[in-house]
C-alpha positions in Angstrom: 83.9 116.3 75.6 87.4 116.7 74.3 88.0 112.6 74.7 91.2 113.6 75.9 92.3 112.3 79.7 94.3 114.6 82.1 97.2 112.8 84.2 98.6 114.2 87.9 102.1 113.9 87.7 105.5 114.9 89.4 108.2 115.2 87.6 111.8 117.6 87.8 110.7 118.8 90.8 107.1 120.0 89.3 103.5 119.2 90.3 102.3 118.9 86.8 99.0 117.6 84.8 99.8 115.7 81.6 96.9 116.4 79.2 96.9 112.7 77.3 95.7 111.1 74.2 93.2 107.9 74.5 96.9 105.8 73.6 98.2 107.3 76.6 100.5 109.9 74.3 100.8 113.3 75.7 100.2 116.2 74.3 100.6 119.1 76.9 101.2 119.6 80.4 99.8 122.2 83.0 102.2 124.1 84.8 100.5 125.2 88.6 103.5 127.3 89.6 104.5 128.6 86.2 101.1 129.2 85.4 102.0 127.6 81.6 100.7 124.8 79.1 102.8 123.6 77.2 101.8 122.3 73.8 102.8 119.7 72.0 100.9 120.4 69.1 99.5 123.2 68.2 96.3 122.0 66.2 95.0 120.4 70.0 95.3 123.5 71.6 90.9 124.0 71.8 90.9 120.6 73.2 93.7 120.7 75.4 92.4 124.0 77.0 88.9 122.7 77.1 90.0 119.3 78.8 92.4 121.6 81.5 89.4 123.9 82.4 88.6 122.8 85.9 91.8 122.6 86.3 93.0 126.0 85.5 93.8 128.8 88.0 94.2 132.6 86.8 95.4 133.5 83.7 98.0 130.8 82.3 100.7 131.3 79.0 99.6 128.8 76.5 102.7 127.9 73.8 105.3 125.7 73.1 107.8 124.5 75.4 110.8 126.5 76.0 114.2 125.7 74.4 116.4 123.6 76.9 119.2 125.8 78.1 122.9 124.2 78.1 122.3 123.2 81.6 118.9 121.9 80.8 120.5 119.8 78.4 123.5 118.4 80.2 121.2 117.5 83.2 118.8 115.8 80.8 121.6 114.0 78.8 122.8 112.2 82.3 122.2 108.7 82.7 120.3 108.3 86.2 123.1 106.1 87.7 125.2 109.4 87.7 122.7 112.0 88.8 123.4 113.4 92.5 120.1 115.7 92.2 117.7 112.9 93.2 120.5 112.1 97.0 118.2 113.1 100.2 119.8 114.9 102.8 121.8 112.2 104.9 121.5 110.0 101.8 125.1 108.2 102.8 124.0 107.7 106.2 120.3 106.0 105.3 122.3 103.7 102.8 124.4 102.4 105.7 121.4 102.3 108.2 119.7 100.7 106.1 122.5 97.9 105.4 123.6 97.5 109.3 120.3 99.1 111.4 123.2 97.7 114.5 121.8 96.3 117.9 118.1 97.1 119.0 119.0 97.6 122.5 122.0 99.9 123.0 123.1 102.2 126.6 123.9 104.7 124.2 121.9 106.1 121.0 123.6 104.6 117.4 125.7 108.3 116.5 124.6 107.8 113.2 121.0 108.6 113.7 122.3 111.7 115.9 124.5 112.3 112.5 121.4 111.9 110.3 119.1 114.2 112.0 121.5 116.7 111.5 121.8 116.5 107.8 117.8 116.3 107.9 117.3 119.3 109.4 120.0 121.5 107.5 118.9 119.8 104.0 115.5 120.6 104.9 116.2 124.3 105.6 118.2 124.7 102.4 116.0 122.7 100.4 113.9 125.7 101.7 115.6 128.2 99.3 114.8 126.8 96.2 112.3 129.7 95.1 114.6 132.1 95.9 117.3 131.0 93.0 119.3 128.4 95.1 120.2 125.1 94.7 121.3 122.3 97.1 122.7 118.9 96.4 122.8 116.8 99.1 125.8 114.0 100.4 128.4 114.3 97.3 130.4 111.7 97.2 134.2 112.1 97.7 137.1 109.7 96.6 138.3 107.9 99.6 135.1 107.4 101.6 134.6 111.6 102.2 131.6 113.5 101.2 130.5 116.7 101.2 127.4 116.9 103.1 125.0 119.6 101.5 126.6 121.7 98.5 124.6 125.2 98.5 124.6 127.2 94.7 123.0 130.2 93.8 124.1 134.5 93.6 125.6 134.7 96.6 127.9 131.6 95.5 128.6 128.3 96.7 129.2 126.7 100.2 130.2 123.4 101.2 127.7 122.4 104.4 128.6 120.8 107.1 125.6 119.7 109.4 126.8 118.9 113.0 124.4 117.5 116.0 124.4 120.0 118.9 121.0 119.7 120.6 121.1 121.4 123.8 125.1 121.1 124.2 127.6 124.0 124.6 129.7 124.3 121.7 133.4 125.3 121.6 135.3 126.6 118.4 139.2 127.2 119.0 140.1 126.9 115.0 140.6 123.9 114.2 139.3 122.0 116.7 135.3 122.0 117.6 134.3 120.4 121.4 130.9 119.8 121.6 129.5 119.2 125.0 131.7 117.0 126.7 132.6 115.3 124.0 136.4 114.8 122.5 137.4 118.0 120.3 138.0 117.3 116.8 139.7 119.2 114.1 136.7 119.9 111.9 137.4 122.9 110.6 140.6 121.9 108.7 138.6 119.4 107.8 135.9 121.2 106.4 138.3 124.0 104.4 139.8 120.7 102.9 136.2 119.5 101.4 135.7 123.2 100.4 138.9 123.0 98.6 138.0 119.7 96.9 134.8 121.0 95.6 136.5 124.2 94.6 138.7 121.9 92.2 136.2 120.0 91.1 134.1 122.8 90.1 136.6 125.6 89.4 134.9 127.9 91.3 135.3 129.2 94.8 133.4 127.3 97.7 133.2 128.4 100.8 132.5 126.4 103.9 129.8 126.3 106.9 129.9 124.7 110.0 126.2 124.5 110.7 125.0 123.3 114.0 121.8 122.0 115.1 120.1 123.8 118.6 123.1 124.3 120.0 122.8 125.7 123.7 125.7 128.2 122.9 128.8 129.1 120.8 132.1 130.1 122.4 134.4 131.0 119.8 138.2 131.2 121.8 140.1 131.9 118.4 138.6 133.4 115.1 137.3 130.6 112.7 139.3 131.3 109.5 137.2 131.4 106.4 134.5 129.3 107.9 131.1 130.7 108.4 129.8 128.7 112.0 125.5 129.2 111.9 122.9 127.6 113.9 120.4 125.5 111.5 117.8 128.3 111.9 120.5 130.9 110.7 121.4 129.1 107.1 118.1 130.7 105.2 120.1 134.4 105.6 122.4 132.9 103.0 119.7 133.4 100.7 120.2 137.1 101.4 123.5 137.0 99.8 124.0 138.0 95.8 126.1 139.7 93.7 128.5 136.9 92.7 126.9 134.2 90.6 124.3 135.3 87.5 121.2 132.9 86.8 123.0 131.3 84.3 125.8 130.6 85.7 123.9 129.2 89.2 122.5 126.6 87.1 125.6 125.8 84.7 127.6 125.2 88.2 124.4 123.1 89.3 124.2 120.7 86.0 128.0 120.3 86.9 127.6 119.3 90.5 124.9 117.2 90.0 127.3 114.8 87.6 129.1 111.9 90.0 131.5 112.2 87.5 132.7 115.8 88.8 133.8 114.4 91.9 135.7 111.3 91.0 139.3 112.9 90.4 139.4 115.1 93.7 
């Protein structure tokens, strides 16, 4: 027996198993997805592998861990107060449900939770993108109460979404205003160019904005949408289609940015 103890553990994202001394120190971690150890020390590495076995699957790389990039290095280097990464779709909305949950019994549904299925639903499909070199960050905060719902990075850019609750309504666009069903029509496109803009200036870098509704019964666009993308929920994953703008390193430099609260507090 290698006396050494192996750990389950998820950390930055990553099912990993931690490969630990009897004081509890670690000395390398199995990567599933990666198919990687990483080694602390390189004298342990009979022992480490021998303590992994059962564990392993395939053919694995067995070395040192990489060198942080930049990105790597801001992200690691914020404190947690200021990390955006770890926000869950709706994030904003959950904090306030939580604090006021409002009356139990109610003729008409809280808007809120209609609100907060939406961002589910859209965060949850772009969250779905992550393997194919995309990012999302999820209810960024905005000076003056205003947020940016779900910001979307990888090669074919960045775009500022906008989840809207349209289940089994009829949806009108007649820029700027949006009707849905027989509710009021409200101006949201200027208002979602204006949140593009912000986060444009806050990142130097162009963002472009979606209007992304959830089961809508139908679209009538009366006047061309101008510089606004308008997608059903199910239609966001052909963004991932989309390259040619942003290179790797550049994807996740913009990401280590965004992630930062501190990026959005002088827009």
């Amino acid at each position: 027996m290698s006396g050494l103890r192996v750990v389950p553990a998820h950390r930055h994202g990553r099912d990993r198993l931690y490969v630990c001394r009897p004081d509890g120190g670690s000395i390398a971690w199995y990567d599933r997805d990666a198919g990687r150890v990483d080694l602390l020390a390189e004298d342990e590495r009979e022992r480490v592998l021998e303590a992994l076995k059962p564990f392993l699957a395939g053919p694995v790389t067995v070395g040192p861990p990489p060198v942080p990039t930049p990105a790597e290095l801001a992200r690691l280097s914020l404190h947690p107060d200021d990390d955006l990464a770890p926000n869950r779709p709706g994030e904003a909305l959950l904090i306030a449900l939580d604090r006021d949950p409002g009356a139990g019994h109610r003729l008409r549904a809280d808007p809120r939770r209609r609100a907060l299925l939406a961002e589910q639903t859209v965060g949850d499909t772009l969250d779905g993108l992550e393997g194919a070199g995309w990012h999302t960050l999820h209810s960024l905060p905005l000076p003056g109460g205003d947020r940016v719902h779900h910001l979307l990075i990888g090669p074919g850019g960045l775009f500022a979404v906008h989840a809207l609750y349209a289940r089994k309504a009829r949806v009108r666009v007649a820029d700027p205003m949006v009707t849905v069903g027989r509710r009021a029509p409200e101006p949201l496109l200027r208002l979602l160019r204006a949140r593009a803009d912000r986060a444009a200036y806050a990142l130097t870098a162009e963002v472009r904005p979606v209007l992304a509704l959830t089961d809508p019964a139908g679209v009538t666009l009366t006047a061309a949408a101008r510089g606004v993308r308008i997608l059903s929920a199910a239609e966001l994953t052909g963004l991932a289609r989309l390259g040619g703008v942003l290179k790797p390193g550049d994807v996740e430099a913009l990401h280590a940015m965004a992630r930062d609260r501190r990026t959005w507090e002088q827009v």
